[in-house]
C-alpha positions, 0 to 999 in steps of 0.5 A: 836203899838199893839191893845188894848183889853177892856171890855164895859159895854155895847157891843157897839163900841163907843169912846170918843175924849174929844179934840172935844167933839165927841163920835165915834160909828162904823157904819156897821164895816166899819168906826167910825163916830163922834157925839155930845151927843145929836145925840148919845143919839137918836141913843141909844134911836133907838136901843132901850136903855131907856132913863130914870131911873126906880125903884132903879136905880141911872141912866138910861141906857144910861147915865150910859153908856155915863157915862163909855164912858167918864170915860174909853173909852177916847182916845187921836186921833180920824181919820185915821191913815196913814197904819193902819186899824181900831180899837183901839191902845195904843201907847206911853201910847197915846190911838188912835182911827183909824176910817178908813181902807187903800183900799187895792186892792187884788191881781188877777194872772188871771189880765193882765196889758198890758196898766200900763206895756207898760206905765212903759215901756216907762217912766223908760226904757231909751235908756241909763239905765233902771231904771224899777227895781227902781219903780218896787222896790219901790211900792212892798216895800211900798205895802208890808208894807202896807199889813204887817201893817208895817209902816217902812220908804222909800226912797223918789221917785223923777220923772223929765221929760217932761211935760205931759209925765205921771208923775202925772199918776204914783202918782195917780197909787201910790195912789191906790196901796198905800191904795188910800188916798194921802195928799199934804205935800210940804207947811209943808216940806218947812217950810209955815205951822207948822200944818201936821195933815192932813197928818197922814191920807194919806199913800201916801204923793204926790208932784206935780203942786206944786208953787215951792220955789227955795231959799236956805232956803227952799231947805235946809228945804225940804231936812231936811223934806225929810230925816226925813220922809225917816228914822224916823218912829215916827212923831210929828202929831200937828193940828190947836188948838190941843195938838200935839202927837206923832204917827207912820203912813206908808208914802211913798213920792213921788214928780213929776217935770218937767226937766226945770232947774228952776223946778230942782231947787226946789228939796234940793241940792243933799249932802252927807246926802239925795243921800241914802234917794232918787230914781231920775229917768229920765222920758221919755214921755209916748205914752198912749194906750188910748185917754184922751183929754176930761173929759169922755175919762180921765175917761175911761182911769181911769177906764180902768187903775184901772181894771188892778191894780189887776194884777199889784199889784200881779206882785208887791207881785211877783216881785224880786229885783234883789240882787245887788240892794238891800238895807238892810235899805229900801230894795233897794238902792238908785239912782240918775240918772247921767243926773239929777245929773248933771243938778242939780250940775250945777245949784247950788248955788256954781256954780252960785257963781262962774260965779260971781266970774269970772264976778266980781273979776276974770280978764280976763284970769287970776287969783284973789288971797286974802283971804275970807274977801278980796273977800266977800268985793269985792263980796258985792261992787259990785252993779251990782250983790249985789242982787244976792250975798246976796241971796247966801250969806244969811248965816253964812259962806255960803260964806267959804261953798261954797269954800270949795264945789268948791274946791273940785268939781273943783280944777282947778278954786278954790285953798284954798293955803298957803301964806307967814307966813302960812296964807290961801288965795283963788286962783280964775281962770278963766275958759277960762285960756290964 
């Protein structure tokens, strides 16, 4: 995008949206406001532009002026615009008005930050791995961007841990150091709406205390989402009763879960296409150096947290990714942390599948052996769990899908073998072998 520079008859910031049917004057260099006609019409009037038409001239002052508006300074989109400041831009041959500014916190070395860094400390520095360099990482490089006006995608910053150990207090953190707007994307990423606009106004795409969908559909669909928001740069803005457009916001997602298994199970299964798209980090709960067990002691601690965001954010300018770990798409490499991969891979779908499996066809501790169609006919006759195999098996070839994974995954349970004439069959064992 680059700035565009017109010549106004008069030199009075003032665009026209014909979508609404506004006029966006700028208000004491800080923002836009939209108008109707009439109302702009009064305030032309207060600066003192006449109203009506004298001697020769064809139109007063300020129709003539409304006039132009109309006719040359049109733009296709009027609001904030997720990244940038304000001001007019062309893109796409599309003109976009920017009405807001981010809020950029200015960077102070004098600023310590003793409570936000003891707060890191507890969450992301495990007895195990420590996984500091990752968030650390991830906000300097969104910060950075931000700063540079460089709307360049992400990975996605996924949190699991206990509840109330701190989570949601890092995305608000996120927020503030993000340019302090945050939208709530996950209905539109699953597929429940098909309207984002709201989402264009926000760096920070925020997902938390949400009501999670576990069925295969939508994971796979949140999994498409999230790999698109981490590696397209342009993304079609479409609003209620509004032409959809094409825009280029700076977003960084993130997405706070608790590490009950069934919380797990909203995030996308962990396939070869999204492990490089995102950073999973184990939480662990946070001891907070402030009491907020009611309203005004939550606010304190707020307050308290924010005046150290000067410091931090110039810690973040600072701060170095070690160069093991960096990236050159995203600036720094993904991470699955291996405890969540591993509750993740054992509460997926193929594995449930093949406790089924076990409990339906397999004898006990021995073997079942047929082809595909044998076993999906046995899996369906059974009416016990016929429920739970159609909602695994809701897709074509889902099926065939899942035994490929599982004979990859666990070859001493599922064999795909050659049989008499080179048909292939299937080989299902038991776990507990005699």
């Amino acid at each position: 995008m680059k700035e565009v520079k017109l010549e106004h008859r008069l030199q009075i910031p003032v665009w026209f949206m014909s979508q609404n049917d506004k006029f966006y004057l700028q208000n004491d260099g800080e923002h836009y406001t939209p108008y109707n006609k009439a109302n702009l019409r009064l305030i032309l009037r207060n600066w003192g532009i006449r109203s009506r038409a004298i001697d020769d001239e064809v139109t007063s002052p300020i129709d003539s002026f409304m006039s132009d508006c109309l006719l040359s300074k049109i733009v296709d989109y009027a609001g904030p615009l997720a990244g940038y400041k304000q001001g007019c831009y062309q893109f796409n041959e599309r003109r976009i008005l920017v009405t807001n500014n981010p809020h950029i916190i200015e960077a102070d070395s004098h600023v310590e930050f003793p409570m936000i860094r003891n707060i890191i400390d507890q969450m992301f520095n495990g007895e195990d791995i420590d996984q500091r360099l990752y968030i650390y990482g991830w906000l300097k490089i969104g910060r950075e961007c931000l700063l540079k006006s460089n709307p360049i995608p992400g990975h996605a910053l996924v949190l699991a841990g206990p509840r109330n150990a701190g989570k949601n207090l890092i995305q608000d953190l996120t927020t503030k150091i993000m340019g302090g707007r945050d939208a709530k994307p996950y209905r539109y990423m699953i597929g429940k709406s098909e309207f984002n606009s709201n989402l264009f106004q926000a760096e920070h795409l925020m997902i938390a205390d949400e009501s999670p969908f576990y069925d295969m559909q939508s994971r796979r669909t949140f999994g498409s989402k999230i790999k698109d928001f981490c590696v397209n740069s342009t993304q079609n803005c479409h609003g209620k009763h509004k032409e959809a457009l094409t825009l280029n916001p700076l977003w960084r997602l993130s997405i706070s879960v608790n590490e009950e298994s069934e919380n797990l199970l909203m995030l996308p299964p962990l396939e070869d296409s999204i492990e490089d798209k995102i950073l999973l980090l184990k939480v662990s709960k946070a001891q907070m150096p402030m009491e907020s067990n009611s309203p005004q002691k939550q606010k304190n601690f707020w307050n308290a947290l924010c005046a150290e965001l000067p410091g931090f954010v110039h810690f973040l300018d600072n701060y170095e990714i070690p160069e093991k770990y960096k990236d050159s798409r995203f600036g720094l490499e993904a991470f699955q942390h291996p405890a969540l991969v591993e509750a993740l891979k054992k509460m997926s779908h193929e594995n449930r599948l093949l406790e089924l499996m076990e409990i339906i066809v397999v004898p006990e501790n021995g073997t079942w052996k047929g082809t595909q169609q044998d076993l999906e006919l046995a899996l369906y006759e059974d009416s016990t769990y016929k429920r739970q195999i159609e909602r695994l098996l809701y897709y074509t070839n889902a099926l065939q899908t899942y035994l490929r994974r599982l004979a990859k995954a666990r070859p001493n349970q599922v064999r795909n073998v050659k049989g008499h004439g080179g048909k292939r069959s299937w080989e299902i064992m038991s776990s507990n072998p005699t």
